[in-house]
VEXMIDO-959910 format. One record per residue: z, y, x of N, C-alpha, C in turn; residue number from 0; residue in three letters. Coordinates in steps of 0.02 Angstrom, whole numbers. Example, Ala and Ser with C-alpha at 12.3 -4.5 7.8 and 13.67 -1.06 7.14 Angstrom:
<atoms>
{{390,-284,660},{390,-225,615},{390,-165,660},0,"ALA"}
{{354,-112,642},{357,-53,684},{394,2,645},1,"SER"}
</atoms>
This chain:
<atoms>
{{8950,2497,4436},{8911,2558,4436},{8933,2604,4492},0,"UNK"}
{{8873,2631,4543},{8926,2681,4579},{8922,2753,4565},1,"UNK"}
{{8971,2791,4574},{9001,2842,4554},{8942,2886,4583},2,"UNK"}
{{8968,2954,4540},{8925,2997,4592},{8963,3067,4567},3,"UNK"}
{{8953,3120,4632},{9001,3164,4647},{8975,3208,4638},4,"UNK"}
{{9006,3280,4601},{9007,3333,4561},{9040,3389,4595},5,"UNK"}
{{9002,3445,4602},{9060,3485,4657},{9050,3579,4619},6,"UNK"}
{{9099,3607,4600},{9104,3675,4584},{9114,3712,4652},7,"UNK"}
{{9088,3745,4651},{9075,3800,4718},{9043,3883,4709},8,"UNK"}
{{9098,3919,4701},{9073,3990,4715},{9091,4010,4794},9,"UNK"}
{{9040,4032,4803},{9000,4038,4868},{9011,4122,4904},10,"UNK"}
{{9046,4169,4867},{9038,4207,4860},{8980,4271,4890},11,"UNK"}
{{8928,4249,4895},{8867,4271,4893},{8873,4307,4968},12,"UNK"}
{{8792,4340,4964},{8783,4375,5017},{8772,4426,5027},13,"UNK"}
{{8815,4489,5027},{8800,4540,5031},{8812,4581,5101},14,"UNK"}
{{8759,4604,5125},{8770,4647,5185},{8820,4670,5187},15,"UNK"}
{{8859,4700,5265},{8901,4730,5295},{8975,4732,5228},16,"UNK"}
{{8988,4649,5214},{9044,4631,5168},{9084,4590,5197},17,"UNK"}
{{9125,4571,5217},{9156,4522,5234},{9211,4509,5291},18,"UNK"}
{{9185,4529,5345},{9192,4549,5421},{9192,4496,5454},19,"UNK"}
{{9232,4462,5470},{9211,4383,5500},{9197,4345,5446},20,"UNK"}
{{9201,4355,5401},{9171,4288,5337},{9107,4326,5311},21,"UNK"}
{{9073,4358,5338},{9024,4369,5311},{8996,4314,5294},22,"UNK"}
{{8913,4303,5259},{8886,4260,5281},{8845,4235,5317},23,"UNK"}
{{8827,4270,5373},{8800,4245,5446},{8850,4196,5475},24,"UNK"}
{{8917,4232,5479},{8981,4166,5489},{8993,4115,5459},25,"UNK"}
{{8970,4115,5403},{9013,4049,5381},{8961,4031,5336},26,"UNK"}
{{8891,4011,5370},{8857,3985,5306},{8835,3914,5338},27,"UNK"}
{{8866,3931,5412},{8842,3830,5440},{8905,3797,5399},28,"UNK"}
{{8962,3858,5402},{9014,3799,5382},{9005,3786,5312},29,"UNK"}
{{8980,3810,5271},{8955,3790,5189},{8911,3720,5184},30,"UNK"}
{{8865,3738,5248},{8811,3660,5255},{8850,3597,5277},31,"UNK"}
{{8893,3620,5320},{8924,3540,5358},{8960,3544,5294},32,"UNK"}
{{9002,3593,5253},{9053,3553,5190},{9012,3503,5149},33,"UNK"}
{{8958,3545,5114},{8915,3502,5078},{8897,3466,5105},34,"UNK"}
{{8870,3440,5163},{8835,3366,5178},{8891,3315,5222},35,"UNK"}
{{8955,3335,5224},{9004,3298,5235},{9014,3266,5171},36,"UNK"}
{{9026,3297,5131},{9034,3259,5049},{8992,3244,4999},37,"UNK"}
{{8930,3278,5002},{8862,3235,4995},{8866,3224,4911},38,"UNK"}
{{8884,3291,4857},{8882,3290,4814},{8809,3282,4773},39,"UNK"}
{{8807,3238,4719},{8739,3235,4697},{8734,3294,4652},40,"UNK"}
{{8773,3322,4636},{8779,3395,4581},{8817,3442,4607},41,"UNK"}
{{8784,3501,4593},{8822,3563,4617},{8792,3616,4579},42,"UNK"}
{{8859,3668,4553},{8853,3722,4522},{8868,3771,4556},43,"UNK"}
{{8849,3803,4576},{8876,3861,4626},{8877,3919,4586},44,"UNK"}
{{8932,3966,4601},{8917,4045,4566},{8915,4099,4634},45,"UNK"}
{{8895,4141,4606},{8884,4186,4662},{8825,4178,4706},46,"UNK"}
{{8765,4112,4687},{8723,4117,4747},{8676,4176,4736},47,"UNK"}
{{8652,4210,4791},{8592,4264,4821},{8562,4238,4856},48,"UNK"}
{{8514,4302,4870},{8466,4268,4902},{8465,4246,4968},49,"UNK"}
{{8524,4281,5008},{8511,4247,5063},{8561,4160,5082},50,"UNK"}
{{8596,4165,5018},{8635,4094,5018},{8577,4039,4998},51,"UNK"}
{{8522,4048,4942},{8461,4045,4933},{8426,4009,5004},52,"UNK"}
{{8401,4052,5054},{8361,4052,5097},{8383,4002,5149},53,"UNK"}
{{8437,4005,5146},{8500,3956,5191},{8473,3895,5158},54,"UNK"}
{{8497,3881,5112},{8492,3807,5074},{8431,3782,5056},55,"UNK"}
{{8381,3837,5048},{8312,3811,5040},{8297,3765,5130},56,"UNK"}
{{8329,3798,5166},{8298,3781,5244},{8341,3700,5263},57,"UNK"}
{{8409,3697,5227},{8439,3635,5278},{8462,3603,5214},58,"UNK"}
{{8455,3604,5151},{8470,3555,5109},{8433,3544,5082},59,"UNK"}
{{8392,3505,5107},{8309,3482,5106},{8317,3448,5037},60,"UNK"}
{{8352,3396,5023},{8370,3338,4997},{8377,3354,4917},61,"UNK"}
{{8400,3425,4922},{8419,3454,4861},{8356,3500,4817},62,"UNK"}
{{8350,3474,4737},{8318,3526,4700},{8386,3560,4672},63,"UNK"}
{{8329,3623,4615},{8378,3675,4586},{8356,3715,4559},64,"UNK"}
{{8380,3749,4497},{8365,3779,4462},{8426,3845,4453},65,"UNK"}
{{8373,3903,4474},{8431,3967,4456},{8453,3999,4412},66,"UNK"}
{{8438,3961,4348},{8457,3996,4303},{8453,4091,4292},67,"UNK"}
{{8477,4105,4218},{8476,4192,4228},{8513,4226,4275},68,"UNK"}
{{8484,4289,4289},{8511,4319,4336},{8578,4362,4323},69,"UNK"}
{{8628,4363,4352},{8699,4409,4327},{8704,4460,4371},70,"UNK"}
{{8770,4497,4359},{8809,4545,4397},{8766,4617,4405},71,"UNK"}
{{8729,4627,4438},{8674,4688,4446},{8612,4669,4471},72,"UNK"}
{{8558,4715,4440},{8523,4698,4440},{8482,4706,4513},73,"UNK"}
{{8505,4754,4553},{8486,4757,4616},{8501,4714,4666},74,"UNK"}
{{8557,4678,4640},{8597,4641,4716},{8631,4582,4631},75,"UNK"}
{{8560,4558,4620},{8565,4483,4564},{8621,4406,4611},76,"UNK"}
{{8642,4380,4546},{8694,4321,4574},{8653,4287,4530},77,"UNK"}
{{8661,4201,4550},{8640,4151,4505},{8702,4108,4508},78,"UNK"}
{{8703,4085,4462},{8737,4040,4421},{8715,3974,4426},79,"UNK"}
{{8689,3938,4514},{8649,3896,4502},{8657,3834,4500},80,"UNK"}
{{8617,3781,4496},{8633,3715,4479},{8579,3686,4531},81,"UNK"}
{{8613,3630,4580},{8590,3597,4639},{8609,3524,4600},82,"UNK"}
{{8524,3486,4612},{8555,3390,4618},{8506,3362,4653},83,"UNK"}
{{8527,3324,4667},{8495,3271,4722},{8446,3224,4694},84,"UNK"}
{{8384,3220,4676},{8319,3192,4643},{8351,3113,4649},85,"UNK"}
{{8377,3107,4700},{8358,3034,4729},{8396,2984,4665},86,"UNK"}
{{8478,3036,4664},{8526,3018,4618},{8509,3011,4541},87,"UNK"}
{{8476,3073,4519},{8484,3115,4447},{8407,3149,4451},88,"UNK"}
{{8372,3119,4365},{8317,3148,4355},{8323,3218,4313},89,"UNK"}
{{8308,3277,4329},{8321,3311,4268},{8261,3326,4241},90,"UNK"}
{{8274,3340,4146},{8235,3321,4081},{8243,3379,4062},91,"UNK"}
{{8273,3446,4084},{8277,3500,4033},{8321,3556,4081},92,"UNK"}
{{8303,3605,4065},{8350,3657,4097},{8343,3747,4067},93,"UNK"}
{{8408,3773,4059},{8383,3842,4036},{8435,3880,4036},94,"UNK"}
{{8467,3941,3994},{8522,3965,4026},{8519,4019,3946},95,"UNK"}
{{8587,4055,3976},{8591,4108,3920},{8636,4159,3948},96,"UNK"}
{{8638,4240,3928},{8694,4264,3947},{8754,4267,3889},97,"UNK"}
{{8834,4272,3952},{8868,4288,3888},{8891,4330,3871},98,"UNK"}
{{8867,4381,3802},{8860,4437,3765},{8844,4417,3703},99,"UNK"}
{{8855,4460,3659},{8809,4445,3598},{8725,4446,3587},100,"UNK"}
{{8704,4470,3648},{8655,4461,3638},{8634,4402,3695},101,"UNK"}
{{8626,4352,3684},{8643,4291,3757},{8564,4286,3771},102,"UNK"}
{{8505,4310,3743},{8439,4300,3753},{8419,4344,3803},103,"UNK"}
{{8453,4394,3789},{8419,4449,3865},{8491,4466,3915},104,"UNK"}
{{8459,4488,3945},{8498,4539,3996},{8556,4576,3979},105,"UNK"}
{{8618,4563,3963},{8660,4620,3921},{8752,4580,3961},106,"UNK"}
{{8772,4607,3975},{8863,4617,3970},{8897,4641,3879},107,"UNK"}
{{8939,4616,3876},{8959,4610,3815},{9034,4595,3838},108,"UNK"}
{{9080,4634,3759},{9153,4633,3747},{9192,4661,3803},109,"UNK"}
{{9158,4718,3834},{9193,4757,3918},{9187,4723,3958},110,"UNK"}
{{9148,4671,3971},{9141,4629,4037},{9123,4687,4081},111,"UNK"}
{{9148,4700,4142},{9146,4717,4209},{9079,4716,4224},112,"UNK"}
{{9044,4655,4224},{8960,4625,4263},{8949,4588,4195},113,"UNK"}
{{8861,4597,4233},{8821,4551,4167},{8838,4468,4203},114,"UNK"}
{{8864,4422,4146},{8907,4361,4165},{8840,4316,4114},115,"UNK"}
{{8807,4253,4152},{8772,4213,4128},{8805,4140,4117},116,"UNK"}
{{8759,4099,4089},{8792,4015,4096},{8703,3976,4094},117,"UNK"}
{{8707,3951,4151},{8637,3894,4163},{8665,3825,4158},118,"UNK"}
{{8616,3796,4103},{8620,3717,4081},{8587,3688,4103},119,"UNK"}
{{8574,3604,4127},{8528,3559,4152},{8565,3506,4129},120,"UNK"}
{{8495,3466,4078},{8510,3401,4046},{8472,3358,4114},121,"UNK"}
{{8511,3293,4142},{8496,3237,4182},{8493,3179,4153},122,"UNK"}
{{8479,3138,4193},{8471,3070,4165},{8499,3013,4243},123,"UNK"}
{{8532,3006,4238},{8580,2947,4290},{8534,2886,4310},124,"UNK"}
{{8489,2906,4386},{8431,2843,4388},{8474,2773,4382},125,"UNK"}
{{8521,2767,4382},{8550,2687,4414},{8570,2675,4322},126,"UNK"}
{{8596,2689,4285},{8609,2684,4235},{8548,2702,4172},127,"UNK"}
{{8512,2748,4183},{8473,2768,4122},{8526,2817,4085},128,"UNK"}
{{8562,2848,4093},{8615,2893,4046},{8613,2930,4061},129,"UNK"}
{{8612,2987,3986},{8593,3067,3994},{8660,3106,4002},130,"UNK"}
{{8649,3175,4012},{8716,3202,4013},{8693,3274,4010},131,"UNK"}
{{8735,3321,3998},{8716,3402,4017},{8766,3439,4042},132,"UNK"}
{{8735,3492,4111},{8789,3511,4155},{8764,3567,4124},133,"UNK"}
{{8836,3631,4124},{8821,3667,4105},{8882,3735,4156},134,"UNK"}
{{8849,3767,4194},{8904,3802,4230},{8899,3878,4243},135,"UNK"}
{{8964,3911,4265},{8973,3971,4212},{9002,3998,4280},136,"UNK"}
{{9011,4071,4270},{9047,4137,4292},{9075,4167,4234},137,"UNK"}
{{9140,4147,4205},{9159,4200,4160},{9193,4287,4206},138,"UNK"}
{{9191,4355,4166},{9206,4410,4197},{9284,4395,4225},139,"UNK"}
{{9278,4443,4287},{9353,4439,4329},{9398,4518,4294},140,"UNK"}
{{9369,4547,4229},{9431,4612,4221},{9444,4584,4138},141,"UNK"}
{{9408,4568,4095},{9400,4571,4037},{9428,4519,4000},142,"UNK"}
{{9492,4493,3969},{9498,4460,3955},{9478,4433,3891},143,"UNK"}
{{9465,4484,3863},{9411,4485,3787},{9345,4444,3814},144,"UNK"}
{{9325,4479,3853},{9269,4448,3873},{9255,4362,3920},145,"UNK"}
{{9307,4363,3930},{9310,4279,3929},{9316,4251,3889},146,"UNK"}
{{9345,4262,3847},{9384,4201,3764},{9307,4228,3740},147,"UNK"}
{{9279,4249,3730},{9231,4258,3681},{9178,4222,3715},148,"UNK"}
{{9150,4244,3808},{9111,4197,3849},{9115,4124,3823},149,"UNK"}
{{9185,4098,3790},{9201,4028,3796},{9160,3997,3732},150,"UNK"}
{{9179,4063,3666},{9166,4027,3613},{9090,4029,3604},151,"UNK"}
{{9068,4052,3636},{8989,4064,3639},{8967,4018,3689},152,"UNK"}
{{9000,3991,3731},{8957,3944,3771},{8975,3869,3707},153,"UNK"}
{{9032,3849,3678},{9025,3815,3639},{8981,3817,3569},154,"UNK"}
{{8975,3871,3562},{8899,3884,3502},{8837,3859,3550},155,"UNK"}
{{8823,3877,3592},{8756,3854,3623},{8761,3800,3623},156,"UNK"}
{{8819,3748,3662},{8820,3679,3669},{8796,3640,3580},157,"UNK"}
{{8813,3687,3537},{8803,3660,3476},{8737,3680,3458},158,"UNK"}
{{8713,3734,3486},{8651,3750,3465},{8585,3692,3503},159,"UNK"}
{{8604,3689,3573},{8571,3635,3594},{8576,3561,3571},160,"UNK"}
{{8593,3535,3521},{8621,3462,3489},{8628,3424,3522},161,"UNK"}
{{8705,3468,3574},{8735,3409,3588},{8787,3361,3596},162,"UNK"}
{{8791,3366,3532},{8859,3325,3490},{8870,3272,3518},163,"UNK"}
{{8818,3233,3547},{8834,3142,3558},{8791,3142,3645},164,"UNK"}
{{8781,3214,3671},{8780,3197,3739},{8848,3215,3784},165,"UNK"}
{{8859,3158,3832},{8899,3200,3887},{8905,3255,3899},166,"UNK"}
{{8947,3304,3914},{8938,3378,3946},{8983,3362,3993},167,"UNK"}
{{8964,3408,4060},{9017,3423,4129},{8989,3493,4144},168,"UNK"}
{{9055,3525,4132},{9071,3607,4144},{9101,3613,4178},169,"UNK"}
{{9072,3654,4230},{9091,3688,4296},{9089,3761,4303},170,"UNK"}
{{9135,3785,4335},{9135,3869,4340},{9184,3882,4384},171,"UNK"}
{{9192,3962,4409},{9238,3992,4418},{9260,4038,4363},172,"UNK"}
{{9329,4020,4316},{9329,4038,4248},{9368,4096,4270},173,"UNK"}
{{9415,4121,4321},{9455,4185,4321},{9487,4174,4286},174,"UNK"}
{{9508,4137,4270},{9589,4128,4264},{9611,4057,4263},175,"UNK"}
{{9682,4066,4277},{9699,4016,4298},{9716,3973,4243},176,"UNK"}
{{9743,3899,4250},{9744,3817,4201},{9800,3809,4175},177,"UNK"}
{{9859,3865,4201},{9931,3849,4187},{9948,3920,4179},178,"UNK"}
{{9987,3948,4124},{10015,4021,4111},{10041,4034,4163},179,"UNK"}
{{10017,4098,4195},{10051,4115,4264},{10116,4147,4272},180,"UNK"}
{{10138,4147,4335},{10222,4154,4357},{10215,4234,4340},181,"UNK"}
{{10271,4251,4338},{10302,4330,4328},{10254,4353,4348},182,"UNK"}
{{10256,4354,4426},{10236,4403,4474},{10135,4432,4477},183,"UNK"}
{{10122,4357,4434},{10034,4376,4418},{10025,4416,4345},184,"UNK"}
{{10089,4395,4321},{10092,4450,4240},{10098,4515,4266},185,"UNK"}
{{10147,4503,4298},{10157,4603,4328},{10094,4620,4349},186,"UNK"}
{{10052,4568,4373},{9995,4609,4414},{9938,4626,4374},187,"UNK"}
{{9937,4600,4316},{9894,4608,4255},{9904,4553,4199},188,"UNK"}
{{9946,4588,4134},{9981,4575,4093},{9924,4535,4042},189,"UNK"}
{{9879,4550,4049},{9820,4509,4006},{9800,4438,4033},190,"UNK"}
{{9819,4419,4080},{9800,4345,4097},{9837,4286,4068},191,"UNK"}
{{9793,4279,4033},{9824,4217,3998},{9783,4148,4024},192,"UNK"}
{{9814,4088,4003},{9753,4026,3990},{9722,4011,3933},193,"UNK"}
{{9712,4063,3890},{9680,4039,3829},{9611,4002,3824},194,"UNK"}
{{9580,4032,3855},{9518,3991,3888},{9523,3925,3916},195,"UNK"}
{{9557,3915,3961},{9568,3827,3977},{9581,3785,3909},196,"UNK"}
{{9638,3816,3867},{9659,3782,3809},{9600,3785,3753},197,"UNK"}
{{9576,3806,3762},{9520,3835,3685},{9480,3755,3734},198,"UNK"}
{{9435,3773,3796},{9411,3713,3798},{9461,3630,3791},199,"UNK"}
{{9509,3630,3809},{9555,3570,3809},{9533,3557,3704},200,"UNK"}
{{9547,3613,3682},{9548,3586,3602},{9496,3566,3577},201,"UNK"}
{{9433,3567,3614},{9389,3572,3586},{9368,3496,3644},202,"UNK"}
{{9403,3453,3659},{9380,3392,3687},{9371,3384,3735},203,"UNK"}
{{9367,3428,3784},{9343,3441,3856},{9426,3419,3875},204,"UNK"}
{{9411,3378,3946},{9462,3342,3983},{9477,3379,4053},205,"UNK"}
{{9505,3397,4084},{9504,3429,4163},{9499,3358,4189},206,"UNK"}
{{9458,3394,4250},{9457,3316,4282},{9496,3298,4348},207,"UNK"}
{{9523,3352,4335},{9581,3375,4398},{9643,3343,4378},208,"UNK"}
{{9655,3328,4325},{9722,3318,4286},{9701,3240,4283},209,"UNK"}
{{9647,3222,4249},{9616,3167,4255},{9619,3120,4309},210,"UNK"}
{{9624,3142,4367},{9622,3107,4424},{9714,3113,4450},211,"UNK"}
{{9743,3130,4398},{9823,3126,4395},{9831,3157,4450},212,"UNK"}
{{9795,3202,4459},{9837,3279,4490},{9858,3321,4465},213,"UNK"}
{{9912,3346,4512},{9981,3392,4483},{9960,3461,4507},214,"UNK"}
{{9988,3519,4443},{9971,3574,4450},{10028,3609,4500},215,"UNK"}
{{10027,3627,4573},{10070,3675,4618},{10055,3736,4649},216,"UNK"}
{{10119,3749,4689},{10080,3817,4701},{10027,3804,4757},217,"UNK"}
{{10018,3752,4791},{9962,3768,4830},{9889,3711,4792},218,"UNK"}
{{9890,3713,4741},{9834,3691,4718},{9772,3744,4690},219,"UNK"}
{{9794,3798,4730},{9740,3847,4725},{9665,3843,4738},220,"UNK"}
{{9610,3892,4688},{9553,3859,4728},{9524,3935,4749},221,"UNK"}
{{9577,4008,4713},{9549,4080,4733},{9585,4100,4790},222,"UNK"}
{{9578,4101,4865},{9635,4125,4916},{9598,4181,4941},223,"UNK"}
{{9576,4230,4916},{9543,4288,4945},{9526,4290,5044},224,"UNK"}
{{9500,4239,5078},{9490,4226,5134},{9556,4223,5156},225,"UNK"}
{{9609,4196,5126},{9683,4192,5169},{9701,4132,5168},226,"UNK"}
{{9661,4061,5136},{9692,4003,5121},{9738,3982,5098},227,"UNK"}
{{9777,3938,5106},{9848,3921,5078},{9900,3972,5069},228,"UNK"}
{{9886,4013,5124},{9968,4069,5117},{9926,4138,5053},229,"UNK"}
{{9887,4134,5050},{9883,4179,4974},{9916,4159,4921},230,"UNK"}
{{9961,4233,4906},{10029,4223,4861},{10002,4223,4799},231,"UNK"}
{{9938,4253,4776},{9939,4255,4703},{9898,4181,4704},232,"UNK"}
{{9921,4131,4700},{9877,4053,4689},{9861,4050,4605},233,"UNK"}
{{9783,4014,4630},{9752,4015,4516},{9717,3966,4548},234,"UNK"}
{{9729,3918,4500},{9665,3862,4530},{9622,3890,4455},235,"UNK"}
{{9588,3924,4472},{9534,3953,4432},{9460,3926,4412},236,"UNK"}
{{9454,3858,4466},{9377,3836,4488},{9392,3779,4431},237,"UNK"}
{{9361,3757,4396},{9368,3682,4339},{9317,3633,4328},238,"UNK"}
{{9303,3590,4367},{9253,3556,4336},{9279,3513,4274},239,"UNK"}
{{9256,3519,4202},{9289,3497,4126},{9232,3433,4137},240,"UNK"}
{{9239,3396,4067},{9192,3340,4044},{9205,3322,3975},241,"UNK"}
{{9164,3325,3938},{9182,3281,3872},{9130,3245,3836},242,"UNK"}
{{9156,3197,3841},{9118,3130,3836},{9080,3133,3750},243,"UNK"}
{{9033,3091,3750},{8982,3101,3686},{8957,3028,3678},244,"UNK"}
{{8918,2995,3638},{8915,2908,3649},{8918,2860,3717},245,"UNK"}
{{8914,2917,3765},{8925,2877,3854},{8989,2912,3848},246,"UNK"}
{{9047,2900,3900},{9090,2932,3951},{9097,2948,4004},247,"UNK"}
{{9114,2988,4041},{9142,2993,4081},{9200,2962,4105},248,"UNK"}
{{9199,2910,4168},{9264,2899,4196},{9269,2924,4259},249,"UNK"}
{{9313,2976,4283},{9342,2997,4344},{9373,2976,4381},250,"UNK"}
{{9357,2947,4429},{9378,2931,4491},{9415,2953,4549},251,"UNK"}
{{9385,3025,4566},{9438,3070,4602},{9438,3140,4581},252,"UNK"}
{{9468,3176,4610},{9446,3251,4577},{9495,3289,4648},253,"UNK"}
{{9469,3345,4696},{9502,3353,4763},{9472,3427,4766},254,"UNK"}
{{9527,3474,4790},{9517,3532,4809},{9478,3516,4871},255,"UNK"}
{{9439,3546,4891},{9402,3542,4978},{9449,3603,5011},256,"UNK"}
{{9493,3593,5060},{9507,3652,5089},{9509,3681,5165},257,"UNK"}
{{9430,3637,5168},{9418,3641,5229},{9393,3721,5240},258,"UNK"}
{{9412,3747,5324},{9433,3799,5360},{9429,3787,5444},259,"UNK"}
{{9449,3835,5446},{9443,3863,5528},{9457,3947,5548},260,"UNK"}
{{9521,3958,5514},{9539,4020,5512},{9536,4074,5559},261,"UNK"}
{{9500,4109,5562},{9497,4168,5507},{9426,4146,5470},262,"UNK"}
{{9384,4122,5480},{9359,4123,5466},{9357,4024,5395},263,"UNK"}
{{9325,4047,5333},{9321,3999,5281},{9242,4000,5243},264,"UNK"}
{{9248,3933,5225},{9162,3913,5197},{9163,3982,5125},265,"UNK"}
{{9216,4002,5085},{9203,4038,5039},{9284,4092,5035},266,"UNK"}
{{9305,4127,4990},{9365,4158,4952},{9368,4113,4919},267,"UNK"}
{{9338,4053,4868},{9366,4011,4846},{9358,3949,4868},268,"UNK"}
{{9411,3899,4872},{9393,3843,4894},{9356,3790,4830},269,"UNK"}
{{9291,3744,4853},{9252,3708,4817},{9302,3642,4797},270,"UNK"}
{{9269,3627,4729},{9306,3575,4691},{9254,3512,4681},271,"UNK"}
{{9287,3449,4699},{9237,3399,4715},{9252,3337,4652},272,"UNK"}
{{9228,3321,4623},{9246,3252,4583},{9200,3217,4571},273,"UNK"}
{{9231,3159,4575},{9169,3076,4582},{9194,3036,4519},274,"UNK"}
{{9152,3026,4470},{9154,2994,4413},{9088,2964,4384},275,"UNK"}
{{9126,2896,4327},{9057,2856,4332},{9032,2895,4238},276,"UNK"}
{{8974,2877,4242},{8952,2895,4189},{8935,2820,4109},277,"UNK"}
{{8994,2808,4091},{8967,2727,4069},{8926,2724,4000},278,"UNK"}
</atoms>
């Protein structure tokens, strides 16, 4: 069977006179050569706008997508979106929710900072016939209430959608990091925990980072605020999860991308790539 490759990517959007050399007039060829150097058949991006949008509608021909609900504000909207490659993967279903208590409309919930969404797309694997559902997220970057609760509510939906005995592969930028952090990120805000990584780990979900028997260090970062490797506060924050349902998932590789050309970088976070078969 051959594999096919899965990539988490926040993009960090496009907003006018933001960035200074990483705006994105700078660095949105280098986003296209990353993606079509590695030629992922799935992609969840957070943070796309419209003009990351307009970009990808023009040179990633190859690619459909669905933007799911809209987050963050309502004037200067982020999607939560989901990119696959027709040729690879048929998709059978797609829809989204926010996470709040009220996940049907428009709402921030538990002090989230921004209104924070999660967009789902059920596929079907042309070479195999096997279904699966991607489901990928922006949990909030201040609220730590508001993540653990983002979590347990994206696992109610997964249950609300019945899908006990399908595949799932979850992708996000979760804000926080996979391993309890060193002193120096407690001092910097005493509420960061990994409860969230662990709540999904208990609940069946596999990292596929770990999976591919990679080791957690300090430069396995995927948040470097445009500084790359030498950014001291390192979180590999980006996760693509999986948990298997009457098919599996087997993982093959799982690789930070940390391609650059400093000062200038394709994102603030670096994209997470993994190639696994679906059996």
């Amino acid at each position: 069977m051959m594999p096919f490759r899965v990539m988490t990517f926040n993009i960090r959007g496009a907003v006018p006179h933001r960035d200074g050399p990483n705006a994105w007039e700078h660095r949105a060829s280098f986003t296209l050569s990353l993606i079509e150097r590695t030629a992922p058949d799935l992609i969840g991006f957070q943070e796309l706008m419209s003009s990351n949008l307009e970009t990808y509608q023009k040179h990633l021909c190859k690619y459909e997508w669905v933007l799911g609900p809209p987050t963050m504000e309502e004037t200067l909207p982020n999607y939560n979106a989901v990119f696959w490659n027709p040729a690879s993967l048929d998709l059978l279903d797609s829809g989204g929710f926010w996470l709040s208590p009220t996940p049907q409309r428009w709402s921030a919930g538990w002090a989230s900072a921004y209104v924070r969404a999660a967009t789902w797309a059920r596929f079907r694997v042309r070479e195999t016939d096997r279904a699966f559902c991607h489901l990928n997220v922006h949990l909030d970057s201040v609220s730590e209430r508001a993540r653990q609760q983002s979590c347990l509510l994206i696992l109610e939906q997964l249950a609300c959608l019945h899908l006990d005995h399908v595949p799932v592969l979850l992708t996000g930028d979760f804000n926080v990091p996979s391993e309890v952090p060193d002193a120096h990120l407690l001092s910097l805000d005493p509420t960061i925990t990994n409860a969230c990584y662990r709540l999904f780990l208990d609940q069946g979900f596999v990292d596929t980072y770990h999976a591919a028997d990679k080791q957690e260090t300090q430069t396995a970062l995927t948040y470097h605020a445009f500084e790359g490797e030498h950014f001291s506060l390192a979180c590999r924050c980006d996760w693509i999860l999986s948990r298997n349902g009457a098919s599996f998932f087997k993982v093959h590789s799982c690789d930070i991308l940390r391609d650059a050309a400093p000062p200038i970088y394709p994102s603030d976070h670096y994209p997470v790539l993994t190639e696994l078969v679906l059996i």
